[in-house]
N, C-alpha and C positions, 0 to 999 in steps of 0.2 A: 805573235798573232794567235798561236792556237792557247796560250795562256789566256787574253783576253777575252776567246771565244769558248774556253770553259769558262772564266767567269762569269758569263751572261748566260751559259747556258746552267749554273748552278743559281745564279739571280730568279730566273726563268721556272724552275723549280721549287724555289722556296716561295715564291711569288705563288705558283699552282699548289702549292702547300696547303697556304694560308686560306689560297680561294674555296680549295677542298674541305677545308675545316672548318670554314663558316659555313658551307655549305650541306658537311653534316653536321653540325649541330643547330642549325633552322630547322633541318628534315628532322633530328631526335626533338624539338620544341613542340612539332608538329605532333608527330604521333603522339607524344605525352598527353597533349588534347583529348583524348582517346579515353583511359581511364580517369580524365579530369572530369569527362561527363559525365562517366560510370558512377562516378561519386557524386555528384549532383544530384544524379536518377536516384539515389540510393539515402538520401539527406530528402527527398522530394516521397519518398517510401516512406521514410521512417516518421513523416509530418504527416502522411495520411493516415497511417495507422492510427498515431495521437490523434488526428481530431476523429476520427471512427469510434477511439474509447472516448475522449473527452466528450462526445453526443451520448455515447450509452448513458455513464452518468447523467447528463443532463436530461434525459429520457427518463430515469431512474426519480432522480427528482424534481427537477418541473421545468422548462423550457422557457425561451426569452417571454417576458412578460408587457403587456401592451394594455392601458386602462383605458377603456373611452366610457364617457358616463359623466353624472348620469342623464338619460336620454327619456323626456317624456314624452309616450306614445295615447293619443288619444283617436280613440274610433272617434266616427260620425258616421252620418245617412247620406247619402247621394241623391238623391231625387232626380231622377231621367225625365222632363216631361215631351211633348209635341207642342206645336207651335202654338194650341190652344192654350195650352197652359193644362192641360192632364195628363196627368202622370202618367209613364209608362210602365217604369219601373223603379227602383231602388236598390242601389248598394253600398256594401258595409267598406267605407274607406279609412287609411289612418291618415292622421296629422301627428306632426312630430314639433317639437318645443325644444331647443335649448337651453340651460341657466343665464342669467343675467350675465351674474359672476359666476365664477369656478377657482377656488382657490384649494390647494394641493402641499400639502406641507408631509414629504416622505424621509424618513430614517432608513438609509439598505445599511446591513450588516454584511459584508463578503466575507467571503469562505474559500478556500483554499483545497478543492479533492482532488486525492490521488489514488488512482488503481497502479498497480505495477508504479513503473518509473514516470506514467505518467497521469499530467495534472490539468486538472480546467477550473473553473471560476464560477461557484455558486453563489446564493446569496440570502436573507432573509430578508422583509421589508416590512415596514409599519408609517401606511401613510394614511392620511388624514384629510380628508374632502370635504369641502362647504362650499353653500354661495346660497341663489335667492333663486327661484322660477319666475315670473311673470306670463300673463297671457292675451299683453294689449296688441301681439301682432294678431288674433283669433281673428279681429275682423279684414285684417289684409287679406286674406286666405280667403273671403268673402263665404265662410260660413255660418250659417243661422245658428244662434245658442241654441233653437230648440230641437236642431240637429247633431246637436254634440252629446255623444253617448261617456258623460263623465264618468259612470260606476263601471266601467270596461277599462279605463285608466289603468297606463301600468308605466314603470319607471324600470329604467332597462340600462345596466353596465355590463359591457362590452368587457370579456379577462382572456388573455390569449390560451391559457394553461388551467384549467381550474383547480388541477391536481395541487398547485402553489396555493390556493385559499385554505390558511391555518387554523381560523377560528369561522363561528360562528359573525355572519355579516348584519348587522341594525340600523336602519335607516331613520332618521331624526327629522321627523315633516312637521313644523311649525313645533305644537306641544305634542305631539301624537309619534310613536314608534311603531314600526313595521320591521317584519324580519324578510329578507331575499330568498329565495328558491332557487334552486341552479336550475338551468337553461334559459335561453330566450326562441319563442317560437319567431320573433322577427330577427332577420339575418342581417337585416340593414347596415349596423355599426358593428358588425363584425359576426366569427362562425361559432364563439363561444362566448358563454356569458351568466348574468345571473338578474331576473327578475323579480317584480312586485305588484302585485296587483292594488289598486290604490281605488277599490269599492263603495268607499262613502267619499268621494274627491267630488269638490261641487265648485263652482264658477268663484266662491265668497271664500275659499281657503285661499286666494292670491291677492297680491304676491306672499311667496310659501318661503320661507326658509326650510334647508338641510344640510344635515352632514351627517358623515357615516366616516369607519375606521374601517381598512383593508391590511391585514396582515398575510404577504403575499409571501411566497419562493418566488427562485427563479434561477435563471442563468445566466450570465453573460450581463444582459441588459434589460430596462426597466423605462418604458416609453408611457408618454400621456397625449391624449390628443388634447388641443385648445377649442373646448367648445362653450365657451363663456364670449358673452361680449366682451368680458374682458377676464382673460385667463392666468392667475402666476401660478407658479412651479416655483419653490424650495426645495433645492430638496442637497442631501449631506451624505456622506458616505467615508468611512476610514479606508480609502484606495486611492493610490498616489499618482494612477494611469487612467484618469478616465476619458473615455473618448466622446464626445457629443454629436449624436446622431440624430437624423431624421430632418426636415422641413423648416427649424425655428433652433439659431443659436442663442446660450444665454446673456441674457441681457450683462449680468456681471456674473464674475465666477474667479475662485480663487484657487489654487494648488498648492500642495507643499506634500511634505516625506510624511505628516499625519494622514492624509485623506484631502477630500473637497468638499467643494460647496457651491453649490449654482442657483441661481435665481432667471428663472423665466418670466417675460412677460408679454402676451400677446392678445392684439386686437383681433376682432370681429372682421375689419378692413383687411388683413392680413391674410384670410383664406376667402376660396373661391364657394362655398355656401354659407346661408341665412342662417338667424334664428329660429326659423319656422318655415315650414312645407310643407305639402301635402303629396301622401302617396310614397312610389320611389324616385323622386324627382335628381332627391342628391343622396350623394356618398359620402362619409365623413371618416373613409377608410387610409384616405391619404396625407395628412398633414401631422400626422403623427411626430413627435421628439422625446428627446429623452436621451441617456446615459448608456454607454456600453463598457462594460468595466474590460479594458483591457490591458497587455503588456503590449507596451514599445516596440519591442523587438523581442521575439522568442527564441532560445536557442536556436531552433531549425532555421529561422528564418535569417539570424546573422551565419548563421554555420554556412544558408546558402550564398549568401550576400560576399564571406568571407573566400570561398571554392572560385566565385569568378575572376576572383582576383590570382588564382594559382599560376596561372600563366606568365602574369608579371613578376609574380615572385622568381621565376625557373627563368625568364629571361635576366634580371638581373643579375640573380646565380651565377647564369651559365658567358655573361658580358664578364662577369668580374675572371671569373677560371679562365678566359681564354687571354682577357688581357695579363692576366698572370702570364700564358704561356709566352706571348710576345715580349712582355719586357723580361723576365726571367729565364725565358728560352726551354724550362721545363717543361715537357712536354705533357699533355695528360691526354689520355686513352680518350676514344668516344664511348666506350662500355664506362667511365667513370663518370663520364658525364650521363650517363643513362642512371645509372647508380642514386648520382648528387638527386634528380630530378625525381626520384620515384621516394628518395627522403621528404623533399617536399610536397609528394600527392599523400604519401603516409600521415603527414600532418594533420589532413584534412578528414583522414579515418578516424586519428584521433582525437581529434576535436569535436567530431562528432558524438563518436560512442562516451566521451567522458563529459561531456558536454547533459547528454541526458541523466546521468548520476550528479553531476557537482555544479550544472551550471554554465553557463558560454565563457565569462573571466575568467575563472578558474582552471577550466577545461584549455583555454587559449593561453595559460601561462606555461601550465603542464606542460603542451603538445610543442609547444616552440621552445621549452629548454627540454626538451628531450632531444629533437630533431637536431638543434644548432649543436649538444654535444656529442651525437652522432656523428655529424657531419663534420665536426672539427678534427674529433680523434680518425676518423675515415681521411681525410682531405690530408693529414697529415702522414700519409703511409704514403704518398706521393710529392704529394710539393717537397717533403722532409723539412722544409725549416718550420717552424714553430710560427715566426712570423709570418710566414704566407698562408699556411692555415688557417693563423688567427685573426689576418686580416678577410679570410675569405667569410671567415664566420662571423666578423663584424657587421660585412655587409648585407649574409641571409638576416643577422638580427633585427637589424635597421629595416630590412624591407617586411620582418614580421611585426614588427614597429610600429611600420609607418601604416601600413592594411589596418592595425589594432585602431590607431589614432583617427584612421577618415571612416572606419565604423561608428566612430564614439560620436561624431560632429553628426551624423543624419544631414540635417537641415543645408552647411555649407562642406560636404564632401566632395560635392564635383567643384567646387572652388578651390578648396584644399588639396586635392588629388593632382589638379591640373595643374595647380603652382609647383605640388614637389615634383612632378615627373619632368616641368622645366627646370627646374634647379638640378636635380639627377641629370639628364641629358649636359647642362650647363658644366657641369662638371666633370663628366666623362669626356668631353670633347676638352675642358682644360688641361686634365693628367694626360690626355691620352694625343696634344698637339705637337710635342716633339719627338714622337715614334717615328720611328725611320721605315713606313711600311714596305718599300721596296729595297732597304740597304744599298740605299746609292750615296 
């Protein structure tokens, strides 16, 4: 009797064991939480800084760049009269004109700056603007030609940055050349800009053809508004990541590891103001598109994408060391599993900082065979056998693997994530089905 009743009371026991040892190592998973943010906060620092220098630079040399244009502005007279028909007063109002067409054929050259360790995305550009004027909407507008102040005429492009304008700007109206001025004293199509006063412009120059060449900087991105009845965009660049922004995607567009190339094209029916207006009626600040030249993913940003996943990593660690202890009965410390765990927040240090010198792949190769043979020749001053070590380090490999692999997928990661973590489960529960957890 009392034999039986020590052995239930040693069942009893080993049973409170086991419950204690899951129990502290969920509480050490937990805390490890703890410096797993720290590192977050700290990868989320070191991305502020880079875009703080990567703005100085682009401050330095010229800022995202946005063309609207070009925009013809013409005064008229207002005549206030009374019921009689006598004038009260008079004033000096604008009308504003469209192109027809507006065709845009741009060349960016990107550029690659680096301060210290870090780097942003400049660019040079050489685009090329034509199309036609007309001015048969004049009588929509129901104003008298002998009302129209056509020697006040002026033609007005909208540049977000003006510091980006490299050369000398010429405007090409019918056979006649004009050269631009920087500023516009109308704010309408935007806060910066460059004007023309068009002094001998008379009712019989239209329809006018133009074109002019803009060789622009810039950073980052390169936008145009569509203000043609009918508007295209060509435009090429040698950048393998570009991102398409604003109001109006390309009609076609191609990629590859040389560069791109997109073709816009957009109607009149397509945005919510006319050819022609009067006054401040509309805004033609919003329908803007164009090109953002950027990278996929930046180191920072997979470094942070990679950190959320730390936890998964330290749980699978820390499933495989314990089922070691069950089936092998070798015991392991909870200070070793504090240990095993702070190996893999280390990773995450180092990923980071070498990540900024060499790169996120590189940096992620380095940082996971340093750790796993850390953690092999560490793991083995306890397991002692070589195979259980080496199976332990198989499995952190796999799980720095498998994080590598649903980084690289973006688009179906949570399809891919969610498959492996059922076949993982799937599989723990088949090795681990004929354990005798209560040794009865």
């Amino acid at each position: 009797m009392e034999t039986k009743e020590t052995f239930q009371d040693k069942q009893k026991s080993i049973n409170w064991q086991i419950t204690l040892k899951v129990f502290i190592i969920g509480i050490i998973a937990i805390v490890l939480l703890v410096p797993k943010f720290m590192i977050i906060d700290l990868i989320r620092e070191r991305k502020a800084t880079a875009q703080e220098t990567s703005h100085e630079i682009m401050q330095k040399w010229s800022l995202e760049q946005t063309v609207r244009g070009p925009v013809l502005a013409v005064p008229y007279i207002e005549r206030i009269s009374d019921s009689n028909g006598r004038e009260l007063k008079k004033e000096i109002k604008t009308c504003y004109f469209l192109p027809k067409t507006l065709n845009a054929k741009s060349e960016v050259f990107p550029e690659r700056r680096k301060r210290s360790i870090y780097e942003t995305v400049v660019y040079e550009s050489k685009t090329e603007l034509s199309g036609y004027f007309n001015i048969d909407g004049l009588n929509a507008l129901k104003i008298p030609q002998e009302n129209v102040l056509w020697e006040k005429a002026q033609i007005m492009v909208a540049i977000n940055d003006l510091r980006g304008i490299n050369n000398k700007v010429d405007f090409s109206w019918n056979d006649s050349t004009y050269s631009f001025s920087p500023g516009m004293e109308n704010k309408l199509i935007g806060e910066n800009g460059i004007s023309l006063s068009m002094t001998n412009l008379s009712p019989n120059d239209f329809p006018a053809e133009f074109n002019f060449s803009l060789s622009l900087k810039g950073s980052e991105s390169l936008s145009f508004a569509p203000l043609g009845e009918t508007t295209e965009v060509a435009m090429h660049a040698g950048w393998s990541d570009p991102g398409f922004i604003g109001s109006f995607l390309p009609l076609k567009h191609s990629v590859n590891e040389n560069g791109f190339t997109a073709n816009w094209k957009v109607l009149n029916f397509n945005r919510n103001y006319p050819q022609q207006w009067k006054n401040d009626e509309y805004r033609i600040t919003n329908t803007d598109f164009g090109v953002r030249l950027v990278t996929v993913a930046d180191h920072y940003q997979k470094s942070t994408r990679a950190a959320k996943y730390a936890i998964l990593i330290i749980l699978f660690i820390f499933l495989s060391f314990f089922l070691n202890e069950i089936i092998t009965k070798q015991k392991i410390h909870p200070f070793q599993y504090i240990l095993v765990g702070f190996a893999v927040l280390i990773f995450y240090l180092l990923l980071l900082s070498i990540s900024e010198q060499l790169g996120f792949n590189k940096a992620y190769l380095i940082s996971s065979v340093a750790v796993i043979v850390m953690v092999l020749f560490y793991s083995h001053t306890f397991l002692k056998k070589w195979s259980s070590a080496i199976l332990q380090t198989l499995i952190l490999t796999f799980s720095f693997g498998f994080i590598f692999v649903l980084m690289q997928l973006e688009t179906y990661a949570l399809l891919a994530g969610s498959i492996g973590l059922f076949v993982v489960l799937a599989l723990t529960m088949f090795f681990t089905r004929k354990i005798n957890w209560y040794n009865q």
